[in-house]
C-alpha positions, -999 to 999 in steps of 0.1 A, spaced: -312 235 -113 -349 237 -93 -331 211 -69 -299 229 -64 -321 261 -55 -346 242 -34 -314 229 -15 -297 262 -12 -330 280 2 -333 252 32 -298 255 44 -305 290 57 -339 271 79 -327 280 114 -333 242 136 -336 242 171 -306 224 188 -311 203 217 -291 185 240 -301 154 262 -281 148 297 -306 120 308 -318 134 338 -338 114 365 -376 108 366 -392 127 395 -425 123 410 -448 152 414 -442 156 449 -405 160 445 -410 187 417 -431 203 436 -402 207 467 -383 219 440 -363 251 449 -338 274 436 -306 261 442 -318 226 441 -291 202 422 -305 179 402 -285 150 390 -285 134 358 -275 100 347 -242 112 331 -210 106 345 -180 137 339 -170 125 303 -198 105 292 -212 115 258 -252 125 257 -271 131 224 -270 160 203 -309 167 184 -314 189 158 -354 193 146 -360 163 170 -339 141 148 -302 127 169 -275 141 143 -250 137 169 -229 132 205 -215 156 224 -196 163 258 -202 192 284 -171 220 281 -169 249 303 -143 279 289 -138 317 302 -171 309 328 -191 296 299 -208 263 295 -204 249 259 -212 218 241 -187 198 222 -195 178 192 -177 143 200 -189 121 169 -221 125 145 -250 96 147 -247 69 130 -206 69 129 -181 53 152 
């Protein structure tokens, strides 16, 4: 029963979720000419899946979804499935 309680007291730990669009590598000087406004593109195409992190640890894929002017992320497929 110590395991079962152990178990039930971790699924409350809050992890950090992160998501990873691949963007490009930028030298110093063009961070620097950085500006607001300034579009930087990423590697992803409209549709492609990026990876999902939770705790630094891939748990998943996801996809970009924008609804009612909000920007979302959908959960495609978890790691390690097809």
């Amino acid at each position: 029963m110590a395991n079962a309680d152990a178990l039930a007291r971790m699924l409350d730990i809050p992890l950090e979720i992160d998501v990873s669009v691949d963007g490009p590598t930028l030298t110093l000087s063009q961070i620097l000419a950085l500006r607001v406004g300034t579009v930087v593109a990423t590697q992803k195409r409209v549709g492609e899946e990026f990876g999902i992190f939770a705790a630094n640890t891939q748990v998943g894929f996801g996809e970009i979804a924008v609804s009612q002017n909000r920007v979302f992320v959908r959960m495609t497929r978890f790691a390690g499935r097809r």
